[in-house]
C-alpha positions in Angstrom: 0.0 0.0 0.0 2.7 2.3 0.4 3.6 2.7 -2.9 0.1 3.5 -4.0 -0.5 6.2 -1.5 0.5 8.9 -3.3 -0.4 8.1 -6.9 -4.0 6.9 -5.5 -4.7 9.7 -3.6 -3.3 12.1 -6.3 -5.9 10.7 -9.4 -9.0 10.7 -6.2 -8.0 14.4 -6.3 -7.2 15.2 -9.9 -11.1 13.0 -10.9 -12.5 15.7 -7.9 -11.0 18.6 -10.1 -12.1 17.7 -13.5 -15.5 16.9 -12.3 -15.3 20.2 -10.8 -14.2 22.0 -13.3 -16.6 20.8 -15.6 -19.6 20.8 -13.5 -18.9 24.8 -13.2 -18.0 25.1 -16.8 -21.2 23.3 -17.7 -23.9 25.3 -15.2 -21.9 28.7 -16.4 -23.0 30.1 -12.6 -21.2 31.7 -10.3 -20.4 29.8 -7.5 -19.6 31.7 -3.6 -16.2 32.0 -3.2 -16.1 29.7 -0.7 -16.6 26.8 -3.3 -13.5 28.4 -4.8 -11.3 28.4 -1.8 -12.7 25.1 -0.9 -11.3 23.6 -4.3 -7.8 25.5 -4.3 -6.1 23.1 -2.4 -7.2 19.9 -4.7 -4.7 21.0 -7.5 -1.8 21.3 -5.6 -2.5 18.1 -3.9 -2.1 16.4 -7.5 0.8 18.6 -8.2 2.3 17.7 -5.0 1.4 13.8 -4.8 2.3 13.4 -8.5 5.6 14.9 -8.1 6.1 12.8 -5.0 5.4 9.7 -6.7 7.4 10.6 -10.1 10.4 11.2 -7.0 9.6 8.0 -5.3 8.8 10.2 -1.7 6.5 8.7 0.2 7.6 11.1 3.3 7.1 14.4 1.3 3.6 13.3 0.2 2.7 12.8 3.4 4.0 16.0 4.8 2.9 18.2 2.2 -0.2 16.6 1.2 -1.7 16.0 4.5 -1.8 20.0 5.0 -3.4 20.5 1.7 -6.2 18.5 2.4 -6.7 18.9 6.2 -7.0 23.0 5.2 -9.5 21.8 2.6 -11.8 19.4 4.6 -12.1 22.1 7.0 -12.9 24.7 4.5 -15.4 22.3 3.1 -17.2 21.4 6.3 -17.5 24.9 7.1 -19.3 25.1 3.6 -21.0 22.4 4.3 -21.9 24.1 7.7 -23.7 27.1 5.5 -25.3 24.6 2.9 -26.9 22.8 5.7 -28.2 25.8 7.5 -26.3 25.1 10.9 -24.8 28.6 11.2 -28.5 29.9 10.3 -28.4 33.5 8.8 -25.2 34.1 10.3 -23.3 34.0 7.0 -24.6 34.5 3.2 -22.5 33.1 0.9 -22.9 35.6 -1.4 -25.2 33.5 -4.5 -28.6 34.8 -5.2 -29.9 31.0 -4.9 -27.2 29.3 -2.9 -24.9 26.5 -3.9 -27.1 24.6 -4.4 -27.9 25.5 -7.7 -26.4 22.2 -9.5 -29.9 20.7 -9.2 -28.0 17.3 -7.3 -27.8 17.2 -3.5 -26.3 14.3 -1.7 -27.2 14.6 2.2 -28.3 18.3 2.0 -24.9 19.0 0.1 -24.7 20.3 -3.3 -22.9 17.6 -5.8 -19.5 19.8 -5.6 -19.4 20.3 -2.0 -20.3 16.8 -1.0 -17.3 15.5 -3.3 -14.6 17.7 -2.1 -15.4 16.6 1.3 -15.1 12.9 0.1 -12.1 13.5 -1.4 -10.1 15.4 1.2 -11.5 13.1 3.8 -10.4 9.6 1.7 -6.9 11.6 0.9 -6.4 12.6 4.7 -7.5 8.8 5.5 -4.9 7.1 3.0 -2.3 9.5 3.7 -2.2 8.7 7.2 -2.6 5.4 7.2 0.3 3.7 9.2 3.1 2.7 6.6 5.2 -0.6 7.1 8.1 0.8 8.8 6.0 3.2 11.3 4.3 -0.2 12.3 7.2 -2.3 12.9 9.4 0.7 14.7 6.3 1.3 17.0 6.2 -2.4 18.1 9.6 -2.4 19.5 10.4 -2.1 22.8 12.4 0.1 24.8 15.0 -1.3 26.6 14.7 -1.7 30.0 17.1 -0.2 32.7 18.9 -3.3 33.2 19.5 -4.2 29.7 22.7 -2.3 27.9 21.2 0.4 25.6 25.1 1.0 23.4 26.6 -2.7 23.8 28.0 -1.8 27.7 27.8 -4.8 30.0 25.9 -4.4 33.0 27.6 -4.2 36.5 25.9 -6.5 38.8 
């Protein structure tokens, strides 16, 4: 699974982006520009994860991309926080008739918003997921205070 990580978590975020792209380029509507900051970061999570992979860096994917799409799943819920009317009047996104406007809702989310929080959520999820090495170097044991830490024998 390590070696997938990147390059599955970058084509989860470039299919996010295309079908972002196209679903804006296809309703011609302006979106709230929340629905723009919320998709800034999936990008530069394929630029990022695809360089990674084409470097063979599993560490730099992790620590760059797990930024990138921690700053987006909270930009997202807080989206998704307007869209589902928790923060009441509080905030207006500034559309006429809301996000919403797509004509698909999946759980009270529009299409777009519901999908960038999939993806940042799976991408955070994989990205984290505990590689090989972390495993085995968290299952050994410390030694103890009468075992020799360097090779010295103990004095008894």
């Amino acid at each position: 699974m390590n070696r997938w990580r990147n390059p599955l978590v970058a084509v989860i975020a470039l299919v996010v982006t295309v079908m972002l792209w196209q679903r804006v380029e296809d309703m011609l509507a302006a979106h709230c520009w929340i629905c723009w900051y919320q998709s800034l970061p999936l990008p530069a999570l394929v630029v990022v994860l695809g360089v990674a992979t084409a470097r063979h860096d599993t560490l730099g994917g992790r620590r760059y991309g797990v930024p990138l799409a921690a700053v987006g799943l909270v930009i997202t819920l807080w989206h998704a926080l307007i869209e589902w009317g928790a923060l009441g009047n509080a905030y207006d996104c500034g559309t006429i008739s809301g996000c919403q406007l797509t004509g698909s809702t999946v759980a009270g989310l529009s299409a777009l918003t519901f999908a960038t929080m999939v993806a940042y959520a799976a991408a955070l999820v994989i990205l984290l997921l505990p590689t090989p090495t972390t495993a085995a170097r968290s299952s050994v044991e410390a030694p103890t205070a009468d075992e020799p830490t360097n090779g010295d024998a103990v004095s008894r």
